[in-house]
C-alpha positions in Angstrom: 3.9 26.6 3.6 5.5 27.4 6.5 7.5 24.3 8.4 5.1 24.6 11.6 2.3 24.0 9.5 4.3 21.1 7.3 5.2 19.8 11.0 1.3 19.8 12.1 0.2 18.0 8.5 2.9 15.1 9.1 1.5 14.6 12.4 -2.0 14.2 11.1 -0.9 12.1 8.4 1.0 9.9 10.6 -2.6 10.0 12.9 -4.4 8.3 10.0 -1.5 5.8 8.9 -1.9 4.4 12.9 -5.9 4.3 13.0 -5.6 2.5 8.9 -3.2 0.2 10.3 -5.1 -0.8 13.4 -8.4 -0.8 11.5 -7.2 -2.8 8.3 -4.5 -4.9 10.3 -4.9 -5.6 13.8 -8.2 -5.0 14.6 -8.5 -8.4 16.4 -6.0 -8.2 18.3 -3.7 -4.3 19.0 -7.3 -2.7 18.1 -9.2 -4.2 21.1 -7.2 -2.0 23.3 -7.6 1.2 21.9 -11.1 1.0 20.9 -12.2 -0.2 24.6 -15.7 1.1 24.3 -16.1 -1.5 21.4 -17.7 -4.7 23.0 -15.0 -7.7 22.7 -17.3 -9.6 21.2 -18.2 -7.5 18.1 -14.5 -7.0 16.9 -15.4 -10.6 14.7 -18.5 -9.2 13.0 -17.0 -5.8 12.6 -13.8 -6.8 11.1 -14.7 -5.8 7.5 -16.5 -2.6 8.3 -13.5 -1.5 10.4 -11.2 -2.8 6.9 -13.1 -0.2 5.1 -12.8 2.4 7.9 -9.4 2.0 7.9 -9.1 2.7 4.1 -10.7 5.7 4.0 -8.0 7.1 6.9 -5.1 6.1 4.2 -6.8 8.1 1.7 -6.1 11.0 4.3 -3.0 10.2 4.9 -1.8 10.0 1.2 -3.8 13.4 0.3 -1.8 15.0 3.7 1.7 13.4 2.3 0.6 14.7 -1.1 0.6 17.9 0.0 3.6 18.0 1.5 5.3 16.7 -1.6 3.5 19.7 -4.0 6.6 21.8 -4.6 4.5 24.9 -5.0 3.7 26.3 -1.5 0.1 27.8 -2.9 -1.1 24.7 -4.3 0.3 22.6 -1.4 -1.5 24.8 0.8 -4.9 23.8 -1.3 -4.7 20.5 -1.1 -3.8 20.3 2.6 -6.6 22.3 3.6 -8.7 20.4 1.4 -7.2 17.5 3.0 -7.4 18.7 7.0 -10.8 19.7 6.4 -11.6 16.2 5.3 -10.2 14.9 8.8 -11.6 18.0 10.5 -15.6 17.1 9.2 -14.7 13.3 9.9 -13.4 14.1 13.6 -16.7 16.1 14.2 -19.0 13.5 13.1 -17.1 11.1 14.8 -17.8 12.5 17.8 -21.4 13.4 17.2 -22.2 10.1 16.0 -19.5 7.8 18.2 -17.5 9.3 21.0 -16.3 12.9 21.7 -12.6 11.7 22.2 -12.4 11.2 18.1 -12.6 14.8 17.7 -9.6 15.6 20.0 -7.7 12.9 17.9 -8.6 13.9 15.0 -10.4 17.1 14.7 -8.0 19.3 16.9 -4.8 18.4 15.3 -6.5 19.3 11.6 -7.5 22.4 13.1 -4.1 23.1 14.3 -3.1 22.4 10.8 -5.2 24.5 9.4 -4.8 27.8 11.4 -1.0 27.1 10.6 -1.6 27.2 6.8 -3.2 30.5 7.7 -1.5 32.2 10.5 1.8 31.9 9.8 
């Protein structure tokens, strides 16, 4: 893979290491000010839900590192596009089903990544 597109996968990664650790981590407290459309008052109830959330965003992050680790540049490329399309079909239903800032977050930058894999 090129290093633009191994540049672009870090930075996604890194993306989904910051939302697990706000999600699993400091959701009553650091969370509360990035998620300000989430009523104060339902951080509490939603502190498990948001645990689980924030799991699921490792498991991103891992597969992007993974790929990035994969000494073979074809089957790197695999598993990150695998791995960005995962964060690219999460960003769009994000902002379907939530807000329409998740897929600039999350769905541009795995776009990015994945016209890097196959652009350059």
């Amino acid at each position: 893979m090129h290093i633009a597109a191994k540049i672009i996968i870090a930075f996604v990664a890194l993306i989904h290491i910051y939302i697990l650790w706000l999600e699993m981590f400091v959701w009553l407290t650091k969370a509360r000010k990035v998620f300000r459309t989430l009523p104060q008052e339902l951080f509490v109830q939603t502190k498990s839900m948001a645990a689980n959330q924030g799991l699921y965003n490792g498991f991103l992050a891992a597969g992007l590192i993974w790929s990035l680790l994969i000494c073979n540049a074809e089957w790197a490329a695999h598993v990150a596009t695998f791995f960005l399309g995962c964060v690219l079909v999460a960003g769009l239903y994000g902002a379907a089903t939530v807000q329409k800032k998740i897929f600039y977050v999350q769905g541009v930058p795995a776009i990015l990544g994945l016209l890097a894999i196959f652009l350059l």
